[in-house]
C-alpha positions in Angstrom: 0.0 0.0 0.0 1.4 3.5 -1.1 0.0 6.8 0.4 1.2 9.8 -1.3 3.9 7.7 -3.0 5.2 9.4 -5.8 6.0 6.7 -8.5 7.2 8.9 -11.3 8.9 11.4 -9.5 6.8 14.7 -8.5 6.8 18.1 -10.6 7.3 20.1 -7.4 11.1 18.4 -7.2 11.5 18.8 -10.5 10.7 22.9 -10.2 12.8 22.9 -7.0 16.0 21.5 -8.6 15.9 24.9 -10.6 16.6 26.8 -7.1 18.1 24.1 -4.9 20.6 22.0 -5.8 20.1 18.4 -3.3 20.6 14.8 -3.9 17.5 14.1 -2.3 15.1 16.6 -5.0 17.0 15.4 -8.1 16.1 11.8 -7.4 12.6 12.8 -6.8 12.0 15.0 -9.9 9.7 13.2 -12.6 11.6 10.7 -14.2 14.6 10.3 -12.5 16.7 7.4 -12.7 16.4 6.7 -9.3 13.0 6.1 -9.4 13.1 4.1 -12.6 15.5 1.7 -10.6 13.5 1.6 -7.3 10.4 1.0 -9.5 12.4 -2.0 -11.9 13.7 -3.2 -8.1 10.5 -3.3 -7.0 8.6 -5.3 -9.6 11.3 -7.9 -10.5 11.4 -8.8 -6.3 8.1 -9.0 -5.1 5.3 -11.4 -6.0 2.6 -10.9 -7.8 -0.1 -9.3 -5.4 -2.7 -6.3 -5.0 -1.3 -2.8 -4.6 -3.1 0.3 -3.5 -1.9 3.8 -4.1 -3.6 6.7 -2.6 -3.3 10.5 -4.0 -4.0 13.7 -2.1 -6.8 16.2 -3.5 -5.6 18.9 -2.2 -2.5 21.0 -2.7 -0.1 21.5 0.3 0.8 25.6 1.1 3.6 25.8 3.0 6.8 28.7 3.4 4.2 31.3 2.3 4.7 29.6 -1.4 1.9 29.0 -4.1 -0.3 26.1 -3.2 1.0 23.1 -4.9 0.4 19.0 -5.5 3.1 17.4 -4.4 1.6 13.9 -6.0 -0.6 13.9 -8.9 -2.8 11.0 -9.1 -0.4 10.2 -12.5 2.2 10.0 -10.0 0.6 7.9 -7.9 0.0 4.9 -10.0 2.4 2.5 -9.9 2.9 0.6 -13.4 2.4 -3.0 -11.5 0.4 -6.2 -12.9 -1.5 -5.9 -9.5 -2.2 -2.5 -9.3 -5.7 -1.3 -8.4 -6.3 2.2 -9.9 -4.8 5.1 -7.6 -7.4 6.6 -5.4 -8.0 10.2 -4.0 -8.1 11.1 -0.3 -9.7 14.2 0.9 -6.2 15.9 2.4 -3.3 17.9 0.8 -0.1 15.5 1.3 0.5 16.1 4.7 -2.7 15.3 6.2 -3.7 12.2 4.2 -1.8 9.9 6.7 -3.4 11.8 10.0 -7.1 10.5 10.7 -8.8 11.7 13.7 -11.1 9.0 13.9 -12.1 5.8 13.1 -15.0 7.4 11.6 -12.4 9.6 9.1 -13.6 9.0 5.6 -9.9 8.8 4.7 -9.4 5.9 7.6 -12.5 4.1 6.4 -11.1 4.1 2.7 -7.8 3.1 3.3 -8.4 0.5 6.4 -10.9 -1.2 3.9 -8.5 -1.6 1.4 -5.7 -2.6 3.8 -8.8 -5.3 4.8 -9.2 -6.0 1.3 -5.3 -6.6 0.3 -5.0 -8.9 3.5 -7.8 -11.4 2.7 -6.2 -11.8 -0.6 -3.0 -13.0 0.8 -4.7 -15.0 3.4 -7.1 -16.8 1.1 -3.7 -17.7 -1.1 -2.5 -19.2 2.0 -5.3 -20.9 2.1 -5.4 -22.6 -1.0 -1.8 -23.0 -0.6 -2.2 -25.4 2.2 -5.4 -26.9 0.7 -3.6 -28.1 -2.3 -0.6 -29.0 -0.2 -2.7 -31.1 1.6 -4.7 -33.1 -0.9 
């Protein structure tokens, strides 16, 4: 599961590297190789399963700055045989990790899709040992 996870890079690092000059920003700017690599890395080493990204909605305002996106819902979606499509959460990038309440619309979304990816792997347990068995 990916919250706010930007896959291919994020066009507010690549606008930064014009003013700034850090390792960290030039690896997350849109296409960067080091994304490519930790995207290739992860594909090739994982097995096939479910993934969930998430996306914020709103953009983030912060040092007195122009609101901005930190990661488009583009961004977000992970080029993965199991990957769900990307879905929005009512929060700029900051606050769609922070729920107040179980009864947060952004908890109930992503707790129900955390549900979701875990009965998968247990029901291919399941059949693992099933057909282990007979």
């Amino acid at each position: 599961m990916f919250i706010g996870t930007p896959h291919h890079g994020t066009l507010t690092a690549t606008v930064l590297c014009q003013f700034f000059s850090s390792v960290l920003l030039t690896q997350m700017r849109c296409g960067s190789e080091t994304i490519l690599d930790i995207n290739s890395s992860f594909v090739h080493g994982v097995p096939e399963r479910t993934l969930s990204s998430f996306y914020e909605t709103k953009k983030l305002s912060f040092l007195g700055v122009r609101p901005i996106q930190i990661v488009s819902e583009d961004s977000a979606t992970f080029d993965y045989p199991g990957q769900s499509p990307s879905m929005p959460l009512d929060g700029d990038h900051l606050e769609i990790v922070k729920y107040h309440s179980p009864n947060d619309n952004n908890f109930h979304i992503v707790s129900q899709q955390l549900a979701k990816m875990v009965g998968e792997v247990l029901g291919d347990e399941k059949k693992a040992r099933n057909t282990v068995k007979t």
